[in-house]
N, C-alpha and C positions, 0 to 999 in steps of 0.2 A: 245363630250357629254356635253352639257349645263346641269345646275342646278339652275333654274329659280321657282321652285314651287315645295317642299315639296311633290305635288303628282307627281315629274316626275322620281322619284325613285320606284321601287319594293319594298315588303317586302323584297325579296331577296338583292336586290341593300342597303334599309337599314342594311340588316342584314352583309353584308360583309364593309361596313362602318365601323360600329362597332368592327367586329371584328379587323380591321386592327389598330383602336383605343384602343381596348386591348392589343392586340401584342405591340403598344407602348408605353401603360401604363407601358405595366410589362419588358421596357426596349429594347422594340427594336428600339434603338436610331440607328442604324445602315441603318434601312430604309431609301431609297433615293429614288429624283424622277430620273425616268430612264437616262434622259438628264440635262444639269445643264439648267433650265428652268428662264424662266421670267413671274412675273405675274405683271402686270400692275392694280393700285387700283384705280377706276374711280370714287371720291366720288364728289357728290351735298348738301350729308350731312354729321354733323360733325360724328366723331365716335372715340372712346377711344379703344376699349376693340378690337371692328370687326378688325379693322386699323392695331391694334399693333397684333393681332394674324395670323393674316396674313401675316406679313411683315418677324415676327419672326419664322413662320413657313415654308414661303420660307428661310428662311438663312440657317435652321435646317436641310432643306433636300435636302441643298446644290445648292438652285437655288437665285435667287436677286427677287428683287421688286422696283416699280417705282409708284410714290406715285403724280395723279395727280386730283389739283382743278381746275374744268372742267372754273371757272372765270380767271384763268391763261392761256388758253389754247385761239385755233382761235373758239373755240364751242362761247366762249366771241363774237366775231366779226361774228358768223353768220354763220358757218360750221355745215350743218345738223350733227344730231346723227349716221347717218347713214353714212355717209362717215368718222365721227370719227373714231364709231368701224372699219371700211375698213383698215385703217390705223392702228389701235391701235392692229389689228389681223397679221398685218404685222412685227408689232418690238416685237411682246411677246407671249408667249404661254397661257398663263391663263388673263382671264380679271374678275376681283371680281369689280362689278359694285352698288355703292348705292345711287340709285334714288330716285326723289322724286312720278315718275308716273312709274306705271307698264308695262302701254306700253311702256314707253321709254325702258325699261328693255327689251322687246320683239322686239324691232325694232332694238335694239344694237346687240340682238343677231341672229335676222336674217340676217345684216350684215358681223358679224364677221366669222372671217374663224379660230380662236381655241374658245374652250369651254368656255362660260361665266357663273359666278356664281353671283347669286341674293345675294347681301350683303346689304341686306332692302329695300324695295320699299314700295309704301304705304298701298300695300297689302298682304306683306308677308314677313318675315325674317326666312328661311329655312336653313342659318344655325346656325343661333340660337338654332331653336329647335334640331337639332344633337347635339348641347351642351347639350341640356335638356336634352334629352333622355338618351346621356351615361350616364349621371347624376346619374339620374333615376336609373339604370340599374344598378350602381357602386354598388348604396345606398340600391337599394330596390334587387335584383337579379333577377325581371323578370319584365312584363308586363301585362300578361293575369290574370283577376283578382283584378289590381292594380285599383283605383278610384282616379282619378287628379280631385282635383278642381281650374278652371283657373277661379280667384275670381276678381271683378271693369271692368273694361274694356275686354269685352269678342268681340269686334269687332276689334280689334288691329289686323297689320300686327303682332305681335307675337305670340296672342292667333289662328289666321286662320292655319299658321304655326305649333304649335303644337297641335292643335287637327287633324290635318291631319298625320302628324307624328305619334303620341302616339296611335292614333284610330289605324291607319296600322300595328302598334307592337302589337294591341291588347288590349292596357288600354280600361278604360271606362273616357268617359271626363263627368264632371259638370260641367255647366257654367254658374255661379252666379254673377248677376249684376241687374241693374236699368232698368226696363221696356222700358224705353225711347231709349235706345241704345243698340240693339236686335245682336244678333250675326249676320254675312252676313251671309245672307241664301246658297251662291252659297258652301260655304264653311263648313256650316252645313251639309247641305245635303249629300256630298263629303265623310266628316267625318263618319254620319252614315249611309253610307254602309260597314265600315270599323269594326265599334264598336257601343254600345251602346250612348250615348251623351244628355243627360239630361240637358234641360236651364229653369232656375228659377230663380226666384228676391229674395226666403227667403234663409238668411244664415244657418238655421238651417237644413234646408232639404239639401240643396245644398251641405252641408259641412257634414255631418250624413258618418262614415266609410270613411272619405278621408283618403288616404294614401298621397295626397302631397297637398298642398297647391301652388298654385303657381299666385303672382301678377305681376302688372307692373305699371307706370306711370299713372298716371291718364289724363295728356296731350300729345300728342304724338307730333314727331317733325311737322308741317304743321298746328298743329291746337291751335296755341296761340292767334291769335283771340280771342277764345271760352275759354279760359283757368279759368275765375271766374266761369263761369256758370258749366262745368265739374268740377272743383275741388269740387262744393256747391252738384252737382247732386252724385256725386260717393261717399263725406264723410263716410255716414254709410255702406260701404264696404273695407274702412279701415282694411287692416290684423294687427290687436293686440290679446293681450293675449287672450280676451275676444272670440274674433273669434277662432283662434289656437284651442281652448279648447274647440270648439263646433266639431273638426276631431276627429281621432284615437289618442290614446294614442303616439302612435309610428310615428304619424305625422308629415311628412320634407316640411319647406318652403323653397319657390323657390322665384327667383328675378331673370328677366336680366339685370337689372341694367342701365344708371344710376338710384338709389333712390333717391328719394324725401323724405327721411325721417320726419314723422310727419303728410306725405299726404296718402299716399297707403299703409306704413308700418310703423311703430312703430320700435325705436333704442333695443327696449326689445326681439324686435320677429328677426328682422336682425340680433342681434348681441350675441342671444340666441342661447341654445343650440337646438335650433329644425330646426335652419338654416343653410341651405348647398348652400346656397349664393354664395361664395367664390370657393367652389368646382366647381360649376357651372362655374365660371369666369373664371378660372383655365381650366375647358376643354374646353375652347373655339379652344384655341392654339391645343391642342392635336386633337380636332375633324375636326378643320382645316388643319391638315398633314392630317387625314388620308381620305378626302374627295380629295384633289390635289392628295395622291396617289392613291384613287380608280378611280377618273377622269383620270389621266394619264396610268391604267393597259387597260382602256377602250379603249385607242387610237388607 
């Protein structure tokens, strides 16, 4: 079972994710994967948070990991993708893969012969949003009814991500940003069949009953070229006080990090109390057990 796009999961399929992320919230450190397992980490790009939660989550559940940059490897000299994965399915059981194209993504894993998971491509980071969502779900205790607004960049592999996700559990998404840079429509669409999904350029409407706030980067990795001209276009979608306070009283901000503090968010609203930041970061690792062991109960 591959996990390449957010929509290749069930509500069902999320909803037993979750829950195996509960059970080891509340201490089922005992969970293991069934075999002592190997996941091989195929990144193109850099990663902190994806990297070290995965590493640390095989060791947790009693399997190893092998951590390789694909300019170290013969992919450097000229070895399609495709005979990579062939090989790279041969010495490991899981391959968490972070590309820079999505097809690449899709050609690794029509190769490989075990389960490949999407660990960011240009068009989706799917498990990112399983961090969101338990997040979510810790903080708020449900979904239906809740109102996300994914605020600056609503075209990002993170925002496709979880408005696919959150719609499926039932939230409702807003998605407020700069006219110029329209959400993917393949991705819209997708969304609302799921749930409601509202896209507008005013913060006030945008933001009216949010229960979460949730930003990102304003440059994403591939698009530094372009980096003065987005940062000038996105400014007045900056999440500070000022914004915060146009949500719900009881409003939680979101970040996947890294920040650019001063750019997309403000150190008052990151480092405030209205931010569950940190929690988020924090269940990356636990939502990455419990995604290798619902992959591995699938086998």
């Amino acid at each position: 079972m591959n996990f390449l796009s957010s929509d290749d999961f069930s509500r069902s399929a999320f909803d037993r994710v979750l829950e195996i992320g509960q059970a080891i919230d509340k201490g089922g450190e005992e969970l293991a994967l069934k075999t002592k397992s190997v996941l091989v980490l195929y990144f193109e790009k850099p990663s902190t948070r994806t990297r070290l939660s995965f590493e640390v989550a095989m060791a947790q559940l009693g399997g190893s990991s092998i951590y390789l940059d694909p300019s170290t490897t013969q992919r450097s000299r000229g070895e399609t993708l495709g005979d990579t994965a062939r090989m790279l399915g041969r010495y490991s059981d899981f391959i968490a893969a972070r590309l820079y194209s999505h097809n690449d993504l899709l050609e690794m894993a029509q190769n490989s012969q075990v389960p490949v998971i999407n660990a960011l491509t240009d068009l989706e980071h799917p498990t990112q949003a399983l961090a969101d969502v338990y997040t979510i779900l810790k903080h708020k205790k449900r979904f239906k009814g809740l109102k996300i607004a994914i605020v600056g960049d609503v075209a990002n592999n993170t925002a496709n991500s979880l408005m696919l996700t959150a719609s499926k559990l039932g939230a409702e998404i807003s998605l407020v940003g700069p006219k110029e840079y329209p959400p993917n429509p393949k991705y819209l669409s997708k969304a609302m069949e799921y749930s409601k999904v509202v896209v507008g350029n005013s913060l006030t409407e945008g933001l009216e009953d949010a229960d979460i706030i949730y930003t990102d980067t304003f440059v994403s990795m591939g698009q530094e070229a372009e980096a003065e001209k987005r940062k000038k276009d996105f400014a007045p979608y900056q999440v500070n006080g000022k914004v915060v306070s146009m949500a719900k009283e009881t409003v939680m901000v979101m970040h996947c990090l890294p920040a650019h503090r001063g750019e997309e968010i403000t150190n008052d609203v990151i480092d405030g109390p209205k931010s569950i930041v940190w929690d988020q970061a924090k269940n990356k690792l636990l939502m990455n057990k419990a995604l290798l062991l619902y992959i591995s109960e699938q086998a």
